[in-house]
Structures are given as structure tokens and as C-alpha cells.
Residue frames as a rotation matrix with the C-alpha (Angstrom) as fourth column:
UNK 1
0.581 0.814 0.000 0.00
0.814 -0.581 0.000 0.00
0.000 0.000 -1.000 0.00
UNK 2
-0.364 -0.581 0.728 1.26
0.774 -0.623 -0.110 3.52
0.518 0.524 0.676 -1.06
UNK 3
0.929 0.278 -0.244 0.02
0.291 -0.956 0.021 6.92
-0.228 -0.091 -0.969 0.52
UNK 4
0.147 -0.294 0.944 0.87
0.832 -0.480 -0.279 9.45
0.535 0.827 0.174 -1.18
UNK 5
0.090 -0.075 -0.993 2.46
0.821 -0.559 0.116 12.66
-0.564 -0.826 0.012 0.43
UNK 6
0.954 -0.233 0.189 2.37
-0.046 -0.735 -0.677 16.33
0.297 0.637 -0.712 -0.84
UNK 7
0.083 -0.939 -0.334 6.38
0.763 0.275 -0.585 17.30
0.641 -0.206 0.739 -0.55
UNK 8
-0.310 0.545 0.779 4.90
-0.514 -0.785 0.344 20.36
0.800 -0.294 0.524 1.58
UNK 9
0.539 0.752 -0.379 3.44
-0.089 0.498 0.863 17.86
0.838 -0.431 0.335 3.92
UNK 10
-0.853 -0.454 0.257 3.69
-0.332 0.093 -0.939 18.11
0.402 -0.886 -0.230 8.12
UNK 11
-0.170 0.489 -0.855 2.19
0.955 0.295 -0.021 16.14
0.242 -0.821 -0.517 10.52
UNK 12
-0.745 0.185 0.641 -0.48
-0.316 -0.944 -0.096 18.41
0.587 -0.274 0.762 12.14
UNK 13
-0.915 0.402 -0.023 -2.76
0.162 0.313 -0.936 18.37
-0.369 -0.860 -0.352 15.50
UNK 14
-0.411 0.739 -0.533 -5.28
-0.872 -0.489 -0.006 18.97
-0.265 0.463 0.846 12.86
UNK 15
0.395 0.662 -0.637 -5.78
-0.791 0.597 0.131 15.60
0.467 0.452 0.760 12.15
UNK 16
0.981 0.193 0.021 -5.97
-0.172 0.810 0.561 11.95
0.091 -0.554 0.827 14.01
UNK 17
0.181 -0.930 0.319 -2.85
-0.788 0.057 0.612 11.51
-0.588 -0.362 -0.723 16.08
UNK 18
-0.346 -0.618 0.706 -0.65
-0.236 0.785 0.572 8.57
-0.908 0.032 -0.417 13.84
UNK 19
0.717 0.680 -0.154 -2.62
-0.294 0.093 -0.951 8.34
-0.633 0.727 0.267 10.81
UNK 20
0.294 -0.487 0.822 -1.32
0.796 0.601 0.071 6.48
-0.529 0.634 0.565 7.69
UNK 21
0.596 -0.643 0.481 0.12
0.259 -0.413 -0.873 9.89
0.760 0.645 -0.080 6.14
UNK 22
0.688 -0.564 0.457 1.70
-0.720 -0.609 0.333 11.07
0.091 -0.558 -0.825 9.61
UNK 23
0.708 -0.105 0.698 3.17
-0.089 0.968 0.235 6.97
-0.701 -0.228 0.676 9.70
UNK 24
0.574 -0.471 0.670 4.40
0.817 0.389 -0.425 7.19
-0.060 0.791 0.609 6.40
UNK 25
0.680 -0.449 0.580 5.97
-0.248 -0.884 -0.395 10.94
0.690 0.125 -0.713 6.89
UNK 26
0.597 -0.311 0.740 7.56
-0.776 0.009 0.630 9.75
-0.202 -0.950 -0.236 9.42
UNK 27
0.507 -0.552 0.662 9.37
0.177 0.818 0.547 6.58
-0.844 -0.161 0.512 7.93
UNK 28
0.648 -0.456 0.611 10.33
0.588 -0.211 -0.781 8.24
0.485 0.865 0.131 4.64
UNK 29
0.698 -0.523 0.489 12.18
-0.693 -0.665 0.278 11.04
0.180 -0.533 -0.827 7.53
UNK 30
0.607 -0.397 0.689 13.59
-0.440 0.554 0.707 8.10
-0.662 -0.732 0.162 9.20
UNK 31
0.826 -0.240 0.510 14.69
0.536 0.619 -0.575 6.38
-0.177 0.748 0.639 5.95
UNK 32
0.569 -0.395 0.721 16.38
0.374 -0.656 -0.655 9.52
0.732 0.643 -0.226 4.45
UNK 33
0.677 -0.502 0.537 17.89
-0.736 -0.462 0.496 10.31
-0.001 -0.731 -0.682 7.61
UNK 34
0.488 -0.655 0.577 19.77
0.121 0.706 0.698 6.33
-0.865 -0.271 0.423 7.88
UNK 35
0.528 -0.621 0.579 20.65
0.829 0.229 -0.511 6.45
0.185 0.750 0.635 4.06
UNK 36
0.723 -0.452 0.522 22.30
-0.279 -0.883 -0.378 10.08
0.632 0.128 -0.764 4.84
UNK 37
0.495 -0.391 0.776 24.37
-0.761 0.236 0.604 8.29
-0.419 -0.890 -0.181 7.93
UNK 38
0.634 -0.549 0.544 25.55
0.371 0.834 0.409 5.49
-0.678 -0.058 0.733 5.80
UNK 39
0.654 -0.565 0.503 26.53
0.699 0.195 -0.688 7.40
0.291 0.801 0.523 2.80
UNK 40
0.597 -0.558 0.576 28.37
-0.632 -0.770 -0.090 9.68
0.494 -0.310 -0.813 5.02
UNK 41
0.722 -0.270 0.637 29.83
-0.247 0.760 0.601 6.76
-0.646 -0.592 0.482 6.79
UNK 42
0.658 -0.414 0.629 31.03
0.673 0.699 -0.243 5.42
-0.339 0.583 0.738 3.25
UNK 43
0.834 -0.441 0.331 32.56
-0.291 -0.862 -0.415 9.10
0.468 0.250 -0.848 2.69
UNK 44
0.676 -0.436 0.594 34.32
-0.707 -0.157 0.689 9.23
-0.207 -0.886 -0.415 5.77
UNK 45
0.544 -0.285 0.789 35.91
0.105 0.956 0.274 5.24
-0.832 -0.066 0.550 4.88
UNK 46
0.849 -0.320 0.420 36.76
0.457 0.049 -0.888 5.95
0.264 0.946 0.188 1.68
UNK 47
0.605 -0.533 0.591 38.72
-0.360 -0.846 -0.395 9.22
0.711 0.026 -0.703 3.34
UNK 48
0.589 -0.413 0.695 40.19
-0.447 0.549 0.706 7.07
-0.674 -0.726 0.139 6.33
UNK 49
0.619 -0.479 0.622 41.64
0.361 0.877 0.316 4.92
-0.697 0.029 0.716 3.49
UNK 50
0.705 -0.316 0.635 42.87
0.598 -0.217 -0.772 7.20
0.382 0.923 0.036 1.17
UNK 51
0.834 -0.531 0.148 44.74
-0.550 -0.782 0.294 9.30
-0.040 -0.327 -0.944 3.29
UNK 52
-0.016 -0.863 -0.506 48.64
0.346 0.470 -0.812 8.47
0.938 -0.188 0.291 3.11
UNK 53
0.898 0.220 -0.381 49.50
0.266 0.418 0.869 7.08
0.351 -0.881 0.317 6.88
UNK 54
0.263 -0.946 -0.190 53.10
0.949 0.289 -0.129 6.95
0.176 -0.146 0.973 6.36
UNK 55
0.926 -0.093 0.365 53.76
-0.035 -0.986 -0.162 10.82
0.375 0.138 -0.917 7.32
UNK 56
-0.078 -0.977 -0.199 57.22
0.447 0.144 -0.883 11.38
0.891 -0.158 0.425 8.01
UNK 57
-0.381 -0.124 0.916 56.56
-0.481 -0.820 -0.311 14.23
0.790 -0.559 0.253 10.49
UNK 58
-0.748 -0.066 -0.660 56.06
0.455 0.673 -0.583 13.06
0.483 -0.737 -0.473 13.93
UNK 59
-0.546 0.768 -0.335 53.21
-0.312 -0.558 -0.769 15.74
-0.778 -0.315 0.544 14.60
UNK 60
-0.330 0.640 -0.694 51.53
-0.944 -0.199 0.265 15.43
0.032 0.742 0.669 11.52
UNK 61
-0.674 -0.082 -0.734 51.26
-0.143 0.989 0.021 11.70
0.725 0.119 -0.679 12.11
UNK 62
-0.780 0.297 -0.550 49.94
0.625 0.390 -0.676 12.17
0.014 -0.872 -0.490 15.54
UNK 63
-0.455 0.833 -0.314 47.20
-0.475 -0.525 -0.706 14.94
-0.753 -0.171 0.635 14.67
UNK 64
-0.326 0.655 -0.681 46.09
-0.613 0.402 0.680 12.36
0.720 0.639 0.270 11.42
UNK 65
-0.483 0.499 -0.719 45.72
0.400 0.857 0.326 9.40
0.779 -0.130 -0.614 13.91
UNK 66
-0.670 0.577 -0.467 44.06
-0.056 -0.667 -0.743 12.17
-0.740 -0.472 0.479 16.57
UNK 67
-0.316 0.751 -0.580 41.52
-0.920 -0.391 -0.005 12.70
-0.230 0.532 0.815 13.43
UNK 68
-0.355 0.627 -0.693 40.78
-0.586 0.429 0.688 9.33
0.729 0.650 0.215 13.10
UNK 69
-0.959 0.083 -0.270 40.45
0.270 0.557 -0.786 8.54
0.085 -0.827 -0.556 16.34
UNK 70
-0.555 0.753 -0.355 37.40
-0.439 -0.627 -0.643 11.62
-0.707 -0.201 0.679 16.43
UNK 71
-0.275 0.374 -0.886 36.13
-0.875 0.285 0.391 9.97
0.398 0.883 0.249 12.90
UNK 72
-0.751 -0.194 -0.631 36.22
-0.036 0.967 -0.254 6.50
0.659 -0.168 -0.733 14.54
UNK 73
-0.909 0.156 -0.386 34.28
0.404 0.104 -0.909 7.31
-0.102 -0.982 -0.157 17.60
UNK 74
-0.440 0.785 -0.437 31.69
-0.763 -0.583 -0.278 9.49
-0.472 0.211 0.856 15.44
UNK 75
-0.211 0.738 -0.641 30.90
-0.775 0.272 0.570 6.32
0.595 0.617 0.515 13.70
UNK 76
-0.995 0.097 0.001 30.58
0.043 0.443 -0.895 4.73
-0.087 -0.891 -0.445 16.72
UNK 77
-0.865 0.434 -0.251 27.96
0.160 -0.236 -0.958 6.76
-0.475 -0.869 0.135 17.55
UNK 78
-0.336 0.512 -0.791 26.04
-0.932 -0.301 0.202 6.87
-0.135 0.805 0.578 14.01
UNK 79
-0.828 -0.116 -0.548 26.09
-0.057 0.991 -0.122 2.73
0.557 -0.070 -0.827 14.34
UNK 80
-0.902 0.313 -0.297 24.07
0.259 -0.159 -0.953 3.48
-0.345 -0.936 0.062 17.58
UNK 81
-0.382 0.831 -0.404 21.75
-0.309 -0.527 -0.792 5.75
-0.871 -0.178 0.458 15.89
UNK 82
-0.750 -0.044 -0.660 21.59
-0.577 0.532 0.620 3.50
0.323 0.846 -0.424 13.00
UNK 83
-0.874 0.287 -0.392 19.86
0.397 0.888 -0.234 0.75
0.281 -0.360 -0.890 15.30
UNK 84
-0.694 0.578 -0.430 17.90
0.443 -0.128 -0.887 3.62
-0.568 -0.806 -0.167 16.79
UNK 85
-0.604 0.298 -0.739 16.64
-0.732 -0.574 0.368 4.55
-0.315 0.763 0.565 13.63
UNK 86
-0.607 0.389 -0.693 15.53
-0.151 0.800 0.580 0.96
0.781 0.457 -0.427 12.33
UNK 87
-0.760 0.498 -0.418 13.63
0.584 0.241 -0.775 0.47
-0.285 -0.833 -0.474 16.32
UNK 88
-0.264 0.666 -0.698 11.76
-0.333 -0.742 -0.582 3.59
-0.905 0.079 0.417 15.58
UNK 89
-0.423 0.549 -0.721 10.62
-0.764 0.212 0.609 1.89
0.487 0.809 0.330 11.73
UNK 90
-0.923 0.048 -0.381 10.11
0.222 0.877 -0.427 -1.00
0.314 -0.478 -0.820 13.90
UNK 91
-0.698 0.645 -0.312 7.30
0.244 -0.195 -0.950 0.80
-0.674 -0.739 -0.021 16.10
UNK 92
-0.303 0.671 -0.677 6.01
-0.817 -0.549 -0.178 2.57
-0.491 0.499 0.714 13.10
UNK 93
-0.274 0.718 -0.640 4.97
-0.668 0.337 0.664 -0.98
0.692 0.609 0.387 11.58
UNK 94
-0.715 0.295 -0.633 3.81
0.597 0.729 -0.334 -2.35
0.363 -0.617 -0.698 14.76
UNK 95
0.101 0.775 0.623 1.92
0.180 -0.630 0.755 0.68
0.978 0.036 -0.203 15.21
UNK 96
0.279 0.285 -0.917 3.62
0.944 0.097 0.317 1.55
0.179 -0.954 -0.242 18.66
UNK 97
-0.415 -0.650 0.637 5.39
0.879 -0.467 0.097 4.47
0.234 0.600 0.765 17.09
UNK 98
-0.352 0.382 0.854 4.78
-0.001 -0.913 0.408 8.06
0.936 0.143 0.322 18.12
UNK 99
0.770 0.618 0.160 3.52
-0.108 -0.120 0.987 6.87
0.629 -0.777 -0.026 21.90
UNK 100
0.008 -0.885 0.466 5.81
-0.815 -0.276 -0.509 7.23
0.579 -0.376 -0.724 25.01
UNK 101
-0.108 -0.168 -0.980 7.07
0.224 0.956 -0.189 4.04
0.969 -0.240 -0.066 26.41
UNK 102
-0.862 -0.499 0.086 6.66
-0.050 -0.084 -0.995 5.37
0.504 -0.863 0.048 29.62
UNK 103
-0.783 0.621 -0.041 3.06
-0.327 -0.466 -0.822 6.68
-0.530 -0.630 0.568 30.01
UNK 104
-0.529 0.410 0.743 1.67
0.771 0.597 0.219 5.23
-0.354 0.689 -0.633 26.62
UNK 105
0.311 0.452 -0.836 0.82
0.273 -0.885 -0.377 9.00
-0.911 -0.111 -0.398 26.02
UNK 106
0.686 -0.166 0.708 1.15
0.717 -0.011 -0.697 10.45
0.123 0.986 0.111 22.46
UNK 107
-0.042 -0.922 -0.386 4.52
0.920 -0.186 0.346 11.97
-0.390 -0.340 0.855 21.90
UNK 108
0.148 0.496 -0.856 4.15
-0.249 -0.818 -0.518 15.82
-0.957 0.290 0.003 20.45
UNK 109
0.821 -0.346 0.454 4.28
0.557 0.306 -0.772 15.59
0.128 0.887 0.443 16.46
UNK 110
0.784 -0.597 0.172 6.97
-0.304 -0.611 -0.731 18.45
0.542 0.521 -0.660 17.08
UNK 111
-0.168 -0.957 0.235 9.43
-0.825 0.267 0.498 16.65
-0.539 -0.110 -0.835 18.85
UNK 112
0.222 -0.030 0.975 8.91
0.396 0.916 -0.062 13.68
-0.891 0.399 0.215 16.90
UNK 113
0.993 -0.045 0.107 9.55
0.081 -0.396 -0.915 16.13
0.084 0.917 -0.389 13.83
UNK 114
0.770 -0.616 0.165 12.63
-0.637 -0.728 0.252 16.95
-0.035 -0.299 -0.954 15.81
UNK 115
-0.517 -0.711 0.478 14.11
-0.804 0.595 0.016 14.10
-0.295 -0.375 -0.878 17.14
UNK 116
0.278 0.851 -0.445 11.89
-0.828 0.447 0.338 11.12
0.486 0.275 0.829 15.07
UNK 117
-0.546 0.039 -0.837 13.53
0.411 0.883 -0.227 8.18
0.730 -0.468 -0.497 17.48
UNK 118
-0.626 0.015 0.779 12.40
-0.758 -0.243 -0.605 9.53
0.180 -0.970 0.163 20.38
UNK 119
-0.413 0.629 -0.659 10.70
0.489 0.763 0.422 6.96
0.769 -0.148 -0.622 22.43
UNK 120
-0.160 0.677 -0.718 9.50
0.986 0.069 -0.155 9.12
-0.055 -0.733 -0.678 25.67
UNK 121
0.294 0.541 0.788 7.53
0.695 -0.687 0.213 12.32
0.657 0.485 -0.578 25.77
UNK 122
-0.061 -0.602 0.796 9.05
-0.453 -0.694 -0.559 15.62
0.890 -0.395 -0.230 27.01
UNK 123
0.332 0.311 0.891 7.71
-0.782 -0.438 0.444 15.49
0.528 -0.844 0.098 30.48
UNK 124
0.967 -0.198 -0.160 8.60
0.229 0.951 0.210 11.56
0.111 -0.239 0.965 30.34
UNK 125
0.572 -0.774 0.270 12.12
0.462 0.033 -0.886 12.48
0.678 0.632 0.376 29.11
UNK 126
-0.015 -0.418 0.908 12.70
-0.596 -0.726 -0.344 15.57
0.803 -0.546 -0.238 31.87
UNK 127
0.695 0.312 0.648 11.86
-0.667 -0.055 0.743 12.85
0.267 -0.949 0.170 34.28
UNK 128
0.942 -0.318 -0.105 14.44
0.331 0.932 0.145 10.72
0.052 -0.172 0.984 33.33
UNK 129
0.154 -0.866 0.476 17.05
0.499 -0.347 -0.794 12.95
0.853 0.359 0.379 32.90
UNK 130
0.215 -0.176 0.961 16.25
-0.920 -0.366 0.139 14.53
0.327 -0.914 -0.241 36.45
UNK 131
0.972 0.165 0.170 16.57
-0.213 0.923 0.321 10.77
-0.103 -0.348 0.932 38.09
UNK 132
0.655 -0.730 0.197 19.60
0.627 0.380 -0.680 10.37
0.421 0.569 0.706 36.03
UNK 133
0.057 -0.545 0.837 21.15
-0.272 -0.815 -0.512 13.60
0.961 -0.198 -0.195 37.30
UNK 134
0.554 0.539 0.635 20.44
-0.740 -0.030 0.672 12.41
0.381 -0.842 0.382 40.75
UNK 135
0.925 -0.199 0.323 22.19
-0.097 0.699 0.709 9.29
-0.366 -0.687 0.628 40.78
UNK 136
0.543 -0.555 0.630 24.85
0.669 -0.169 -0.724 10.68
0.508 0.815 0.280 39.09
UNK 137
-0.015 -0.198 0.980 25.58
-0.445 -0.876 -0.184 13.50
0.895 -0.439 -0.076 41.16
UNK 138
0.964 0.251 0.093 25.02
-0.237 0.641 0.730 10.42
0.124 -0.726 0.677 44.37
């Protein structure tokens, strides 16, 4: 099944929370966000392998493998949000998508515009991050 979007189209509180065009806006966001993350990934490799290692200079050596340490560790963290990207298509075809795992409350469409893994809703979120700060600061 297709649904068509205008290219103009936002999710709006104008119309039934999750609906098969806010569902599909939402995974075509999510999509176009992972393929941007891999083919920046494959950039990034390509540049990791082309660079010439062998510098003579004994700084210049240590600020290339400094830059790929920072490169390394960013695609760490794109990997991560790689997984957290495919969970969040997950929900959207189980249809749990868009509600907070905490409260089962609908998440706003604008942070989901923002931040389209999210899994808990602000108020959910501020409570974990206060909790977190707490035993952290313990």
C-alpha cells in the first residue's frame, strides 16, 4: 500500500494523532535520515583509506591518527543511531510508534519532527534525565 504525500506535507494536531500519512511521513524522515548516515559513513571510509598514513613528520602523524580517532568514535555513535533509527521503523509498523514508552501518552508531532527516534515524551524524558542527574551527582 502507497500513501501518497504532498512534498509540503507536516504532521499536524489537525488531524488523528498517527494516521497512515503522519506513519508514512515519518518513515520516509527516518529512511532519508539512515541512508544520509551510511553514505556519510562510506565518505568518511573511503577518506580514512585514502589518506597516506606513512607521514614522516612526527606531529603530523599524531594529529592524522588524533583525526581518526574523532572519525572513529563518530561512527561509533552513528552505528548506535543507525539501530535507533531501524527500532523507531520498527514501532512505526507495529503501530507503537509516536507513543511514550513510559506513560503510553502520544509523543508531540513536534518533537517527533525533531528528534523522530524519540521513544519518551518531554515530560517523560525531563523525568528521566532529572533521576539520572540524581544518581549521578550520588
Amino acid at each position: 500500500m502507497s500513501i501518497e504525500l504532498a512534498d509540503d506535507y507536516r504532521p499536524s494536531d489537525d488531524e488523528p494523532f498517527m494516521n497512515d500519512r503522519q506513519r508514512e511521513y515519518f518513515r520516509r524522515k527516518l529512511l532519508q535520515w539512515k541512508e544520509d548516515i551510511l553514505r556519510e559513513s562510506k565518505e568518511t571510509l573511503q577518506n580514512l583509506q585514502n589518506e597516506n598514513t606513512n607521514l614522516p613528520d612526527i606531529a603530523d602523524r599524531a594529529s592524522s591518527e588524533t583525526d581518526r580517532s574523532i572519525e572513529l568514535r563518530a561512527r561509533d555513535r552513528q552505528r548506535k543511531l543507525i539501530s535507533k533509527i531501524e527500532a523507531a521503523i520498527k514501532r512505526i509498523e507495529d503501530g507503537s510508534y509516536g507513543y511514550c514508552e513510559e506513560t503510553g501518552e502520544p509523543i508531540s508531532l513536534k518533537r517527533l519532527d525533531a528528534r523522530p527516534i524519540a521513544t519518551l515524551s518531554i515530560e517523560a524524558q525531563e523525568r528521566h534525565e532529572r533521576r539520572e542527574k540524581v544518581y549521578r551527582d550520588e
